[in-house]
N, CA, C and O atoms as a CHARMM CRD file, in Angstrom:
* protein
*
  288
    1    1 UNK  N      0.84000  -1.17700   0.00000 PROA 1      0.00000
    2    1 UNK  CA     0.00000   0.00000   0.00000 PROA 1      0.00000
    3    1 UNK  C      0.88900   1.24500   0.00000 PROA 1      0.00000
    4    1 UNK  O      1.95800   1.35900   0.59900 PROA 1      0.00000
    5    2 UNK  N      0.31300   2.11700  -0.72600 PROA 2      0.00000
    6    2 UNK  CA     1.19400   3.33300  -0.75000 PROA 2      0.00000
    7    2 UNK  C      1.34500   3.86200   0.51000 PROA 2      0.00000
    8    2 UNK  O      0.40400   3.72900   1.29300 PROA 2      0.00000
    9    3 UNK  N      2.63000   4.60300   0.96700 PROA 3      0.00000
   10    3 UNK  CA     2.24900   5.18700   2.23100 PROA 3      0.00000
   11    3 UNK  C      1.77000   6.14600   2.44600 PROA 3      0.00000
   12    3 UNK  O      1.26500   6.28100   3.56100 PROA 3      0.00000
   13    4 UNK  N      1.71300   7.19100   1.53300 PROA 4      0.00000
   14    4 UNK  CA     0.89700   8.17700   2.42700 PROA 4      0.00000
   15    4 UNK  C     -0.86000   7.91300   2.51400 PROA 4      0.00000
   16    4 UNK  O     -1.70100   8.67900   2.98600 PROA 4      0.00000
   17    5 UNK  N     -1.02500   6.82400   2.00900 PROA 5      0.00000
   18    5 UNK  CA    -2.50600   5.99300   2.36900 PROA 5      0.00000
   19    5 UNK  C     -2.34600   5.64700   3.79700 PROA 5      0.00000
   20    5 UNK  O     -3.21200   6.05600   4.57000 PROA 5      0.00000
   21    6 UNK  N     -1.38500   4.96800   4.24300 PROA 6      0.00000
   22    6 UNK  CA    -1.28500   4.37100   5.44400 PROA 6      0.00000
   23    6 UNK  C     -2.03600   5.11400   6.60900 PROA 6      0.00000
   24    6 UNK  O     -3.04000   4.64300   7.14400 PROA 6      0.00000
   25    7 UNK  N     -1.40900   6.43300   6.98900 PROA 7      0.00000
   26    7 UNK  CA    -2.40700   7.15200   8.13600 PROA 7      0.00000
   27    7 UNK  C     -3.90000   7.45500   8.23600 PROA 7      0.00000
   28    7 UNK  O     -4.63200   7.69600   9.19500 PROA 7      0.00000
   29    8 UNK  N     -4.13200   7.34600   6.72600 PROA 8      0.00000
   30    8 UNK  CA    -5.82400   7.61200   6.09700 PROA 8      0.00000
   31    8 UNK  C     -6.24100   6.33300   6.70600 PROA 8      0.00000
   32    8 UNK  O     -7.06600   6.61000   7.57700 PROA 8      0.00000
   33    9 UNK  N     -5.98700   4.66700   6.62400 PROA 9      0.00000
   34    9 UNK  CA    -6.66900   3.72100   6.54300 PROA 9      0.00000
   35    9 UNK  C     -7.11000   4.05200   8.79300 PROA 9      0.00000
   36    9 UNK  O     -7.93100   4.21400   9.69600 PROA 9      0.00000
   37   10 UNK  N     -5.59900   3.91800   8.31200 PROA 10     0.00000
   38   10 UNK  CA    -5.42200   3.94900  10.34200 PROA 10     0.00000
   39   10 UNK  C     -6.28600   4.64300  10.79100 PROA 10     0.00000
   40   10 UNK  O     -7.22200   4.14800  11.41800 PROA 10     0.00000
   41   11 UNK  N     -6.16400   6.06300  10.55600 PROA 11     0.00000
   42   11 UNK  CA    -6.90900   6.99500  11.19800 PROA 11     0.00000
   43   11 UNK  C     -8.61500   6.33000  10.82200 PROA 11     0.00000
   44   11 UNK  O     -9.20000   6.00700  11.85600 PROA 11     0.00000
   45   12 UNK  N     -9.10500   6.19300  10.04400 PROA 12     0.00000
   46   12 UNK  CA   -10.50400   5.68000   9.39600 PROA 12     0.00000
   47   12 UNK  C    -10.89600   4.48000  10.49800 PROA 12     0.00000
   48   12 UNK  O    -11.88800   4.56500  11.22100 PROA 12     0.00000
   49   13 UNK  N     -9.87600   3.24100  10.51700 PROA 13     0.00000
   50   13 UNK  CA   -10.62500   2.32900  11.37200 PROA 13     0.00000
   51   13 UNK  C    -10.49500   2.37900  12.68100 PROA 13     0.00000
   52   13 UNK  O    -11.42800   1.91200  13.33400 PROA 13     0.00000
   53   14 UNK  N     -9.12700   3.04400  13.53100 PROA 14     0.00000
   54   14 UNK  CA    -9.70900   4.11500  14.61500 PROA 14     0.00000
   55   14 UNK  C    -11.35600   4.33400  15.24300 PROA 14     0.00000
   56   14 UNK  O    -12.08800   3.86500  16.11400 PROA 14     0.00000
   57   15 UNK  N    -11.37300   5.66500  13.86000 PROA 15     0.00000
   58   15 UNK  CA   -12.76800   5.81400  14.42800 PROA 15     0.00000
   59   15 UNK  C    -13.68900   4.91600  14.12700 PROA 15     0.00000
   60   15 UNK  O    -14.40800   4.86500  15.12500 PROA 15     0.00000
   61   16 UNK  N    -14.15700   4.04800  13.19400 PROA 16     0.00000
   62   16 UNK  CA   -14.71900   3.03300  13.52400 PROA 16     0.00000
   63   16 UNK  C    -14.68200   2.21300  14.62100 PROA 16     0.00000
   64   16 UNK  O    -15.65000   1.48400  14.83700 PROA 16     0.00000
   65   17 UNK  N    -13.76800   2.20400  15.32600 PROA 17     0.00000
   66   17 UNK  CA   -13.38100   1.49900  16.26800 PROA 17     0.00000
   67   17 UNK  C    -14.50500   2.31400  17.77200 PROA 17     0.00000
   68   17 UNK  O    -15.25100   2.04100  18.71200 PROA 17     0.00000
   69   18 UNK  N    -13.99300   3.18700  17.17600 PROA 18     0.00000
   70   18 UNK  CA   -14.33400   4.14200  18.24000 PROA 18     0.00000
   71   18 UNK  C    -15.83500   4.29700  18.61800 PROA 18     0.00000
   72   18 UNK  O    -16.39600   4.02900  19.68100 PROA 18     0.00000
   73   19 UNK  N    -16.35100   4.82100  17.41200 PROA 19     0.00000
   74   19 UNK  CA   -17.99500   4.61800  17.31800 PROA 19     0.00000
   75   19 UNK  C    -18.55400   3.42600  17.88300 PROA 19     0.00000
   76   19 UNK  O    -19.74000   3.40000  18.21100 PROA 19     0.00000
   77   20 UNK  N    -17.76200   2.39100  18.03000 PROA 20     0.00000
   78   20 UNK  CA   -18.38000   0.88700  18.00200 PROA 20     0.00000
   79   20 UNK  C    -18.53600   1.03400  19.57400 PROA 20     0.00000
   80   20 UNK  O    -19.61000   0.87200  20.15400 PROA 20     0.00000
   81   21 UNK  N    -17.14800   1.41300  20.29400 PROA 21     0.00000
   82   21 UNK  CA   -17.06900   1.11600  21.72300 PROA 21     0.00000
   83   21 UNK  C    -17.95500   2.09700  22.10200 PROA 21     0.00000
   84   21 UNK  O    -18.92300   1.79500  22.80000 PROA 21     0.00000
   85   22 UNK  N    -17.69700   3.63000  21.61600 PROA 22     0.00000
   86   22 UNK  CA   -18.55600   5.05000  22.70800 PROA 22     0.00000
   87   22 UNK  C    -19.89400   5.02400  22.51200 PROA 22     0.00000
   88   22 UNK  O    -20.59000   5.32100  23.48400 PROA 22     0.00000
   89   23 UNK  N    -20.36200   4.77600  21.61800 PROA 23     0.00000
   90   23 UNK  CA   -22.04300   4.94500  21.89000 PROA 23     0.00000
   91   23 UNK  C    -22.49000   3.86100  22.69200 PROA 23     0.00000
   92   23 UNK  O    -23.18200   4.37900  23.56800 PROA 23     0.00000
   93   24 UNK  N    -22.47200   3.08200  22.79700 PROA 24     0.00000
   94   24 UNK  CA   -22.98500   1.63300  23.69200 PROA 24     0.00000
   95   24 UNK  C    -22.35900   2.22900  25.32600 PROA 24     0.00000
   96   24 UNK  O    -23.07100   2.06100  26.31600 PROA 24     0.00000
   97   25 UNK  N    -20.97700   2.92200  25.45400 PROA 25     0.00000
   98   25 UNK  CA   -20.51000   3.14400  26.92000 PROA 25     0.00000
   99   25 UNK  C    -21.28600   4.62900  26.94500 PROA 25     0.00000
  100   25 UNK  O    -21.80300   4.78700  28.05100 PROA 25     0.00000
  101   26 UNK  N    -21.47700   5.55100  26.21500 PROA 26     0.00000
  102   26 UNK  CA   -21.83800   6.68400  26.21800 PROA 26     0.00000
  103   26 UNK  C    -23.49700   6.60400  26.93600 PROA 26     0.00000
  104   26 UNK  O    -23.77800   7.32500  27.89300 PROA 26     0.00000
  105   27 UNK  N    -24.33500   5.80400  26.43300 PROA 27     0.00000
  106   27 UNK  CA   -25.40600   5.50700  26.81100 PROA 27     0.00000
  107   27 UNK  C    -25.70200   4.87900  28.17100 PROA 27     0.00000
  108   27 UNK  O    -26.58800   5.14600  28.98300 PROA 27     0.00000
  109   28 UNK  N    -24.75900   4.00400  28.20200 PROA 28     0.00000
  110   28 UNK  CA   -24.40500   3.34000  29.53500 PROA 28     0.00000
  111   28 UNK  C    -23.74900   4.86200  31.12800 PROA 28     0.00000
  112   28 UNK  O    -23.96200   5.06300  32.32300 PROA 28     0.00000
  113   29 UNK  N    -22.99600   5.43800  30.07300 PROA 29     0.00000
  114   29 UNK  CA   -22.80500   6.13900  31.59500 PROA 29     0.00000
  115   29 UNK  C    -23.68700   7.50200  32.01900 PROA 29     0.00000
  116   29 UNK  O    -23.79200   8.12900  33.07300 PROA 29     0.00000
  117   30 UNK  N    -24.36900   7.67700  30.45500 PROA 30     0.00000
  118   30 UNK  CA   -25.88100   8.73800  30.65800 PROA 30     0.00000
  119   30 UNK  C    -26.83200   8.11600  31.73500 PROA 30     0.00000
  120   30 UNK  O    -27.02800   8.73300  32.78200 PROA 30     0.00000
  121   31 UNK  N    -27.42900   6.90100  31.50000 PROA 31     0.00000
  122   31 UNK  CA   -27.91000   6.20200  31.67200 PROA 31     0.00000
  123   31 UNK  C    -27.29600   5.76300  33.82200 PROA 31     0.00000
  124   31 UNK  O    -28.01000   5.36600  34.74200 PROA 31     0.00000
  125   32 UNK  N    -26.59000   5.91400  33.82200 PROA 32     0.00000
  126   32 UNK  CA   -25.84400   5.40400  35.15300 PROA 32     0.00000
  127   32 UNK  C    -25.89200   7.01200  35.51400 PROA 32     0.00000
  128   32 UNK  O    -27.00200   7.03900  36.04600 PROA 32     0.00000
  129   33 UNK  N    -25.59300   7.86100  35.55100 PROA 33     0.00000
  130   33 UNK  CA   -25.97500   9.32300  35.75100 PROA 33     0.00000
  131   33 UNK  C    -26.83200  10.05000  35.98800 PROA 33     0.00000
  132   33 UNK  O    -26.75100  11.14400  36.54700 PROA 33     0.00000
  133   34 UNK  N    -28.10100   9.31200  35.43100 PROA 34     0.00000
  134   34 UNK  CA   -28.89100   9.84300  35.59500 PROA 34     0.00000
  135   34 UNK  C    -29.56200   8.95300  36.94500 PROA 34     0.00000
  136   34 UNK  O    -29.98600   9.48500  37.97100 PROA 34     0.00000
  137   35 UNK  N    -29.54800   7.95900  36.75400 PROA 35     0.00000
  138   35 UNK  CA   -29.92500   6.82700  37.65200 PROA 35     0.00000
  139   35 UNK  C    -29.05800   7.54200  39.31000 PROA 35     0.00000
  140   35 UNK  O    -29.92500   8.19000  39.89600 PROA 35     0.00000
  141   36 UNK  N    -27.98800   7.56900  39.94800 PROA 36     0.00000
  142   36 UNK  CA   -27.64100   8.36500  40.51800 PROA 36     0.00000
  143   36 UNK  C    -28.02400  10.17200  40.53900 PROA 36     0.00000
  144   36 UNK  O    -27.89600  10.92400  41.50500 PROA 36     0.00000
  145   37 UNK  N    -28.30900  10.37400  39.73600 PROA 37     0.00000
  146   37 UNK  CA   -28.62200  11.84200  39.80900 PROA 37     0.00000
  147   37 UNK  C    -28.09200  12.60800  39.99400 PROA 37     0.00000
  148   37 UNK  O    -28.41400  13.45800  40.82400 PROA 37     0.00000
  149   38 UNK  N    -26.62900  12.65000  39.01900 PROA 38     0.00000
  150   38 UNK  CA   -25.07800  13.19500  38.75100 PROA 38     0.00000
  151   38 UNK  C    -26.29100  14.78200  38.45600 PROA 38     0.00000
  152   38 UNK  O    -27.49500  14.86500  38.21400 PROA 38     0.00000
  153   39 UNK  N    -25.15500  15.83800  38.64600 PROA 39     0.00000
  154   39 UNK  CA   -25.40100  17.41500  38.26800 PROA 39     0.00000
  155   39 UNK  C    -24.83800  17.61700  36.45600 PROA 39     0.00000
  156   39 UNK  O    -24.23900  16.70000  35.89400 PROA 39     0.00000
  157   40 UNK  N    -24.99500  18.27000  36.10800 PROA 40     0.00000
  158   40 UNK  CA   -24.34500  17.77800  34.48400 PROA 40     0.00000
  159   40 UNK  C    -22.96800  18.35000  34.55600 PROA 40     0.00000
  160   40 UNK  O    -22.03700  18.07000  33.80000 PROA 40     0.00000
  161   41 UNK  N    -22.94700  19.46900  35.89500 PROA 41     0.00000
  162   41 UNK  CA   -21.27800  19.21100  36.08100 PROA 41     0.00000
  163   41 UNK  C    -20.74000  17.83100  36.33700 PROA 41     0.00000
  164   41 UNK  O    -19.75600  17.45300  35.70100 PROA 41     0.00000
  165   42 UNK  N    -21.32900  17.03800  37.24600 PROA 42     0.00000
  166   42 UNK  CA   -20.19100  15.63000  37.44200 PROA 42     0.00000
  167   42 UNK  C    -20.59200  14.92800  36.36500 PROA 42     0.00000
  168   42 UNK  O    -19.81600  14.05600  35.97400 PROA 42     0.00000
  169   43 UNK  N    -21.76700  15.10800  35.69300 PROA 43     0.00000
  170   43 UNK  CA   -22.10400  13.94800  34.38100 PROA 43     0.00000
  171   43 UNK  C    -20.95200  13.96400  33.57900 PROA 43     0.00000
  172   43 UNK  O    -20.26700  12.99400  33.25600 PROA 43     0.00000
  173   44 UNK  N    -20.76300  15.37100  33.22700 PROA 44     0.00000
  174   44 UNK  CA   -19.89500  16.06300  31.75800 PROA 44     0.00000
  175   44 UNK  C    -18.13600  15.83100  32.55000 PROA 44     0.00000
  176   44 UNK  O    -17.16200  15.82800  31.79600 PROA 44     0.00000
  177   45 UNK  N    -17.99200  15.69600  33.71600 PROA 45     0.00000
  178   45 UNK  CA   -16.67400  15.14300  34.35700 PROA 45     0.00000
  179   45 UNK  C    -16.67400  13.50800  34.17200 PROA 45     0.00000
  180   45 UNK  O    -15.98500  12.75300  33.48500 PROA 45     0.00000
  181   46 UNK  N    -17.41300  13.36700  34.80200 PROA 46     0.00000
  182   46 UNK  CA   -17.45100  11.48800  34.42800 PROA 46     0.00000
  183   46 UNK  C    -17.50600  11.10500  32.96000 PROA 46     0.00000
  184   46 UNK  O    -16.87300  10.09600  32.64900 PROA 46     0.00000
  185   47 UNK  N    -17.98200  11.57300  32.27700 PROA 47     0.00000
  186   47 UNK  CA   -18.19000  11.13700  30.62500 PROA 47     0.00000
  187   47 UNK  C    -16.23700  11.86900  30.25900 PROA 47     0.00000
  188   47 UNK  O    -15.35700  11.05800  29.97100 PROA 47     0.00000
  189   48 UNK  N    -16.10300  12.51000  30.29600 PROA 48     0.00000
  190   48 UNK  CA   -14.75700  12.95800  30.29200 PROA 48     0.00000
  191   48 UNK  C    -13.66600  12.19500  30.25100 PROA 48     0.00000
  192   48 UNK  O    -13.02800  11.82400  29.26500 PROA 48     0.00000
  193   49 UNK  N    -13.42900  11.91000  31.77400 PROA 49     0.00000
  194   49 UNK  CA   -12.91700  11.41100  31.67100 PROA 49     0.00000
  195   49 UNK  C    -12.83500   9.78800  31.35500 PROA 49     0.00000
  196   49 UNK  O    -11.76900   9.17900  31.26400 PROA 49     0.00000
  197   50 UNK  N    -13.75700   9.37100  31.24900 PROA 50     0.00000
  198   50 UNK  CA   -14.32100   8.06300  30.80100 PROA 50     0.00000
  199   50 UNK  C    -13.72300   7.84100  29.22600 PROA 50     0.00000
  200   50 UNK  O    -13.27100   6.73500  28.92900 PROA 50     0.00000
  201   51 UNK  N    -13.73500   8.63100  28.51200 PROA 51     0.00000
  202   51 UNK  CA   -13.68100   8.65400  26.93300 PROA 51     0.00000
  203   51 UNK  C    -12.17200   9.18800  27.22500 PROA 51     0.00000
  204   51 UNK  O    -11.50500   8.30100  26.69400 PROA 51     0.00000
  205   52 UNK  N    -11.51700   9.85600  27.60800 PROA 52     0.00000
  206   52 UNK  CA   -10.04200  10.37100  27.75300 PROA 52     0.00000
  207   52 UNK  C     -9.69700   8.58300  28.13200 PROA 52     0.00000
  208   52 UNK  O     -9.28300   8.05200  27.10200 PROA 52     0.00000
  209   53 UNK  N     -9.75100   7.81400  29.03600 PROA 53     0.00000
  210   53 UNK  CA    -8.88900   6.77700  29.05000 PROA 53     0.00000
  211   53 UNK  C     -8.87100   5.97800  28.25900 PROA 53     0.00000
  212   53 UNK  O     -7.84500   5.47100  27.80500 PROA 53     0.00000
  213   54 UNK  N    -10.47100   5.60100  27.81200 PROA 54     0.00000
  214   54 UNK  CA   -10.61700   5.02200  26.64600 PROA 54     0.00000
  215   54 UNK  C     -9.78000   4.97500  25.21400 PROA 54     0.00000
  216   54 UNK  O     -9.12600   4.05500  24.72100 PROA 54     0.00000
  217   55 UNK  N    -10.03500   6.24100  24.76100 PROA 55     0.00000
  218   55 UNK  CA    -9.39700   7.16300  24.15100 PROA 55     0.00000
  219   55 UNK  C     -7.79200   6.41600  23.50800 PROA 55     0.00000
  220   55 UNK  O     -7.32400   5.90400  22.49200 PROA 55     0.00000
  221   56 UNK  N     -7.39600   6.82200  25.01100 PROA 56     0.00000
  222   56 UNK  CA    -5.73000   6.64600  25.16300 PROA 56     0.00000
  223   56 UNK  C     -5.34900   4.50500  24.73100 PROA 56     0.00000
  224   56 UNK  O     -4.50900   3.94300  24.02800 PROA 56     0.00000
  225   57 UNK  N     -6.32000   4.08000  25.48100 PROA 57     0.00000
  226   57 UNK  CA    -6.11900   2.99100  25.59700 PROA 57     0.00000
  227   57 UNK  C     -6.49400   2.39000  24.11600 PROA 57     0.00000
  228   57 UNK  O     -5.88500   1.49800  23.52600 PROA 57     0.00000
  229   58 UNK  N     -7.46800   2.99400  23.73900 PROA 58     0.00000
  230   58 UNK  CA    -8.08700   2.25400  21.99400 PROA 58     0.00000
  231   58 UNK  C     -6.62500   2.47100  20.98200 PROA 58     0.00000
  232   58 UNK  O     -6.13200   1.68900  20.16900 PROA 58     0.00000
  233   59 UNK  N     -6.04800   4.26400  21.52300 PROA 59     0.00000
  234   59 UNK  CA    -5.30100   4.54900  20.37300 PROA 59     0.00000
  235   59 UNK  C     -3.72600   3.48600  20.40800 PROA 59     0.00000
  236   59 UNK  O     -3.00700   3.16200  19.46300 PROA 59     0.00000
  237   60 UNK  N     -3.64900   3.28300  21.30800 PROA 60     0.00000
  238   60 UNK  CA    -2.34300   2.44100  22.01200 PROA 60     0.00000
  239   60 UNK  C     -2.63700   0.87800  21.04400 PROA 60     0.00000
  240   60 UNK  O     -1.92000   0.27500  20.24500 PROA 60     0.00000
  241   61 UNK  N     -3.79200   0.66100  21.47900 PROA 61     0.00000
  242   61 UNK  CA    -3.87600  -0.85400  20.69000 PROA 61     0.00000
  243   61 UNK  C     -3.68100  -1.05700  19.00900 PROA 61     0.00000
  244   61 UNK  O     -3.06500  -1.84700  18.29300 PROA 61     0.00000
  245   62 UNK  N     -4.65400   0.23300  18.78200 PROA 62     0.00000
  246   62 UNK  CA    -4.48300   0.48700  17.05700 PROA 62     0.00000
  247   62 UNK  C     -3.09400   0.48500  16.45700 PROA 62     0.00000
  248   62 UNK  O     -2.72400  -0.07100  15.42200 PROA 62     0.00000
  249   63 UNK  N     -2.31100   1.30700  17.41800 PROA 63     0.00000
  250   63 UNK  CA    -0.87200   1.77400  16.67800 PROA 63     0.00000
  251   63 UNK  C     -0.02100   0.88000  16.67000 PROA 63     0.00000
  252   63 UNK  O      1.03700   1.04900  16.06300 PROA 63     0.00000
  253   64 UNK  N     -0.31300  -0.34600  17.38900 PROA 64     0.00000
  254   64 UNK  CA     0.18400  -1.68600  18.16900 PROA 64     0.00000
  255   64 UNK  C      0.24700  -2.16100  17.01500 PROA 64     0.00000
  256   64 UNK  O      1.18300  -2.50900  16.29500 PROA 64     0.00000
  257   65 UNK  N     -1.06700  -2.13900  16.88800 PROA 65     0.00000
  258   65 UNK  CA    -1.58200  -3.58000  15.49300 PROA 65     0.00000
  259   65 UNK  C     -1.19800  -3.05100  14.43400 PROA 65     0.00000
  260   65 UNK  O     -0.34100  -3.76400  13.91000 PROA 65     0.00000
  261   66 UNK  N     -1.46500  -1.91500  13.71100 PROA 66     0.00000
  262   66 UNK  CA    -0.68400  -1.27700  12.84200 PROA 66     0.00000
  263   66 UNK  C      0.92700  -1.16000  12.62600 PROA 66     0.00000
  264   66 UNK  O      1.44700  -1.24300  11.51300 PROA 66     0.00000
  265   67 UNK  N      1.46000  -1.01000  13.52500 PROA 67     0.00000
  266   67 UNK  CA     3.00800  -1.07100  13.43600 PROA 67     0.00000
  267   67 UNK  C      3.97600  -2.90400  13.66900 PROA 67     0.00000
  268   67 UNK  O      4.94900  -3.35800  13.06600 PROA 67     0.00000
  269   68 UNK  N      3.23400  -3.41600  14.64700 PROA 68     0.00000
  270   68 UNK  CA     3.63000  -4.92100  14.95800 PROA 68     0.00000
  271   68 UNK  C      3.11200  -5.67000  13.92700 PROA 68     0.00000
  272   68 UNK  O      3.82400  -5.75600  12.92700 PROA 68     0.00000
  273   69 UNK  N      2.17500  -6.16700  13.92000 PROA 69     0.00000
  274   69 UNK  CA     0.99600  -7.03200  12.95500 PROA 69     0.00000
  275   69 UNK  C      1.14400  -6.77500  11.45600 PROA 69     0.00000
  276   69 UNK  O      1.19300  -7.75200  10.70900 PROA 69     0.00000
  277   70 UNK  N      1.23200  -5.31400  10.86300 PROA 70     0.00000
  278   70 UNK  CA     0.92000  -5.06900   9.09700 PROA 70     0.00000
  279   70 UNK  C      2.36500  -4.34400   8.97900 PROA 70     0.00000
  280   70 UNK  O      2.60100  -3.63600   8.00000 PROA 70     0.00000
  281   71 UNK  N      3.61400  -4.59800  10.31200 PROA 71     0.00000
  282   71 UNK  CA     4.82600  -3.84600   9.86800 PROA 71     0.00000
  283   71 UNK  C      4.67700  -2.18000   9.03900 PROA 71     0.00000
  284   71 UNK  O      5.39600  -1.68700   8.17100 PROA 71     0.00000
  285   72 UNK  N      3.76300  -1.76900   9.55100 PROA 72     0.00000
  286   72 UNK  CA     3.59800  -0.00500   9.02700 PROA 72     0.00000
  287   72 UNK  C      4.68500   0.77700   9.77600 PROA 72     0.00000
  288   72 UNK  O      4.79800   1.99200   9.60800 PROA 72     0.00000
């Protein structure tokens, strides 16, 4: 594959990736928030940082598999 394709594919299934995990947890921690009866200050803190670790942790695996696995 050409490379300057390479960051396009990456970056693309990323967010696929991404969409797949945050809406199902996104709903889940609305959903758990409201159920407690978070203020939308601690909602919008908890969703925060919830998606920041995520985040970190999805992008870590991608760059993994991309660089180890397809040698990019």
């Amino acid at each position: 594959m050409n490379d300057k394709y390479r960051p396009w594919v990456e970056s693309i299934i990323d967010t696929i990736i991404a969409l797949v995990i945050n809406f199902p947890t996104n709903l889940s921690l609305l959903w758990l928030c409201q159920l407690y009866n978070m203020s939308i200050l601690n909602t919008s803190i908890t969703l925060s940082i919830t998606f920041t670790i995520i985040a970190i942790v999805r992008k870590v695996v991608v760059r993994n598999y991309f660089t180890k696995r397809l040698n990019w």
